[in-house]
N, C-alpha and C positions, 0 to 999 in steps of 0.2 A: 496564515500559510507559513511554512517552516522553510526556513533558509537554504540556497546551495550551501553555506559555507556549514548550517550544521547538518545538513543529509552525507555534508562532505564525512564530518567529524564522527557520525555515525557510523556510517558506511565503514570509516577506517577500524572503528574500535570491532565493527562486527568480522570485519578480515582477520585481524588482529589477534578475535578469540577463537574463532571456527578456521582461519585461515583460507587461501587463496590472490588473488593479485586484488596489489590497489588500484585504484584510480577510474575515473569516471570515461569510459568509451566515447559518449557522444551528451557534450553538456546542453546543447538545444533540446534532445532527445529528454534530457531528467528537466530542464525547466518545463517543457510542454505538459509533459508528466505530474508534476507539481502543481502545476496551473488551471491542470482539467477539473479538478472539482471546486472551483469555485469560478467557470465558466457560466457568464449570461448572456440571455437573448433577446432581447428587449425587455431589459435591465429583471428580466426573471433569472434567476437562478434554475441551471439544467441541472444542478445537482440537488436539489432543494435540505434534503436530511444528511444528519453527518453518516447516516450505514451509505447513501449515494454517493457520498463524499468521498468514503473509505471502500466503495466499493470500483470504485473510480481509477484511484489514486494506485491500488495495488494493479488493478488489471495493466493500466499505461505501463508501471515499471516492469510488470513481468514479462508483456508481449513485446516491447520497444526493446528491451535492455542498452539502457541510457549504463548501467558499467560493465568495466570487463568482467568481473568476476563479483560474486554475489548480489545478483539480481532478487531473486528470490528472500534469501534472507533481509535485506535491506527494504525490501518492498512489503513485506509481513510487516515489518518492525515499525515502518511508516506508517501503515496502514492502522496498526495498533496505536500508536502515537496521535493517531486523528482521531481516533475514539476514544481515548482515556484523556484526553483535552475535551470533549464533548460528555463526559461525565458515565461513560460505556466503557464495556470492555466485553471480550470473548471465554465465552464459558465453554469448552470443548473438551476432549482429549488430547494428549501431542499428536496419536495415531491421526482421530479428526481433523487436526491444524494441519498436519503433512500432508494426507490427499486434497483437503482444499487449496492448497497452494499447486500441490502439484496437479492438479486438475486445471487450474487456471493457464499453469506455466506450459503445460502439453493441450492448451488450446481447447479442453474438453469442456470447461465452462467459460460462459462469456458473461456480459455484463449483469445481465436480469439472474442469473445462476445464483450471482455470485450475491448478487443483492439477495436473493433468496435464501442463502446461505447465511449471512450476515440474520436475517431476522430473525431465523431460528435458534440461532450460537449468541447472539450478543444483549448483554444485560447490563442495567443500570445500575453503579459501584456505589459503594457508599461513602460519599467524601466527608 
């Protein structure tokens, strides 16, 4: 699982390049967030695959918005980050990556979409 202090460090650099305000709005909000894909329930795992993982992980950040400003990119960028540590990554267009995001972020895909989405876009890298 990847750190407040480096979601912080992310977070700051992705403000930094695209710009907008720093700082985290609500930090219970981005731990819970952080948290949800490697939730169990009688020691099962609810997220069991890293695309559940990272399907997880972005929805929380984009529908909670745990900062003030760039939710979105910081929640892609996480989301990315849990797949390309699990040996994945997303094969798309930019055009493809932007309405998947904004699809999520305007509520119009939810969880299973999103999973759905991931299976069709995400491929195994070559390390």
């Amino acid at each position: 699982m990847i750190s407040i202090k480096e979601v912080e460090e992310i977070h700051q650099a992705l403000i930094n390049t695209f710009g907008g305000s720093h700082g985290i709005r609500d930090v219970s909000v981005l731990e819970s967030a952080l948290a949800r894909p490697f939730q169990c329930f009688y020691n099962k795992e609810l997220h069991p695959t890293p695309i559940h993982k990272a399907a997880s992980l972005i929805e929380s950040i984009l529908m909670n918005h745990p900062f003030i400003d760039g939710n979105k990119r910081t929640g892609y960028v996480l989301m990315r980050i849990l797949l390309i540590n699990n040996g994945l990554d997303i094969s798309a267009s930019l055009d493809e990556k932007y309405k998947f995001v904004i699809s999520i972020a305007s509520g119009q895909s939810k969880f299973e979409q999103i999973v759905a989405w991931l299976n069709n876009h995400v491929v195994k890298t070559d390390d």
